[in-house]
C-alpha positions in Angstrom: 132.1 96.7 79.5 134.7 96.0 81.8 137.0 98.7 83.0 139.9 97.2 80.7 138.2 98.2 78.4 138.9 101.6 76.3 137.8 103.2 73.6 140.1 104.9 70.3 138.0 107.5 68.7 138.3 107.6 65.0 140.4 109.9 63.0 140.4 114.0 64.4 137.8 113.0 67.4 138.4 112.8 71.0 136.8 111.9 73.8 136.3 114.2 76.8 135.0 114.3 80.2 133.1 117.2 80.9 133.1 119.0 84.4 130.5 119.8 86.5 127.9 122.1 85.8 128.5 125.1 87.6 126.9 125.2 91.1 127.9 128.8 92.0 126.8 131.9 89.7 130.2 134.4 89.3 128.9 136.9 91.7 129.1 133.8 94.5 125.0 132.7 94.4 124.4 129.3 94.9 122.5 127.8 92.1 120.1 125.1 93.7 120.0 121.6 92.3 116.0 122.7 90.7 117.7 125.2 87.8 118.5 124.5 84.8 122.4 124.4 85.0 124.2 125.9 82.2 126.0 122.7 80.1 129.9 122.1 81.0 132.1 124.3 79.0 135.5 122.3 80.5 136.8 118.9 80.5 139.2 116.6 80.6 140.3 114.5 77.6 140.0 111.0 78.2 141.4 109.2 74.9 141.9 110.6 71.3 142.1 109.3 67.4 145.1 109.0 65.1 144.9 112.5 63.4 143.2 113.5 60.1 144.3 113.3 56.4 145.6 116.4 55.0 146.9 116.1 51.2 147.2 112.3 51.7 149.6 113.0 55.1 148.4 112.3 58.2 148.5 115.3 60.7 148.3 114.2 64.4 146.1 116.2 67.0 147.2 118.7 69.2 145.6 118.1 71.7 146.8 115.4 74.1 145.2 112.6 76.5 145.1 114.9 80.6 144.8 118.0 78.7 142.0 120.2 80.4 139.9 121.7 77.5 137.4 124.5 76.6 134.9 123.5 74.4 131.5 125.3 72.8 128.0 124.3 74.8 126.7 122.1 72.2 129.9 120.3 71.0 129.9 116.7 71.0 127.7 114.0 71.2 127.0 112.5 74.7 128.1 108.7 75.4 128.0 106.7 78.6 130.6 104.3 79.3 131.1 102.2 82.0 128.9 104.7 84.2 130.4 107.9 83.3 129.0 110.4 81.0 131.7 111.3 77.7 131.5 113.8 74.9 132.7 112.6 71.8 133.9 115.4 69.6 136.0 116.8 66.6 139.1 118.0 67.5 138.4 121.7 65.5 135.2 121.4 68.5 137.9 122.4 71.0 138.5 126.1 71.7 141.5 126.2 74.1 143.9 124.0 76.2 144.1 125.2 79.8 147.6 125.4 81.3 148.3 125.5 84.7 
């Protein structure tokens, strides 16, 4: 796949990029690279579908393409793409939208 190359979820999905798994615990201990990291909670969403059918009208997402997300630690299903690592998910899969 070349890096033309994008891809349009289906319907209410989106496709994310998650962060990184946290390195730092909140009391400020470093977490070395051994542990078992706790799965990204956060990302960035990286394309999304048309909307969903609601009483034969379609309802567009709210969420938009740049929107930093929060997301539940088993949403989505994991997809690589050109070398990065994506979550594909259901829009109702997303918790919150972050704002500056």
């Amino acid at each position: 796949m070349t890096s033309k190359n994008k891809i349009q979820p289906l319907y209410d999905r989106v496709v994310v990029l998650p962060g990184e798994a946290e390195t730092k615990t909140a009391g400020g201990i470093v977490i070395p690279d051994t542990a078992d990291k706790d799965k990204p909670v956060r990302g960035k969403v990286e394309f999304v579908g048309t909307g969903k059918y609601v009483d034969g009208k379609l309802q567009p997402l709210q969420v938009k393409k740049g929107d930093q997300v929060l997301f539940g630690k088993y949403a989505g299903t994991n997809v690589k793409l050109e070398g990065k690592e994506y979550l594909v998910m259901r829009e109702e899969d997303i918790m919150a939208v972050l704002e500056d």
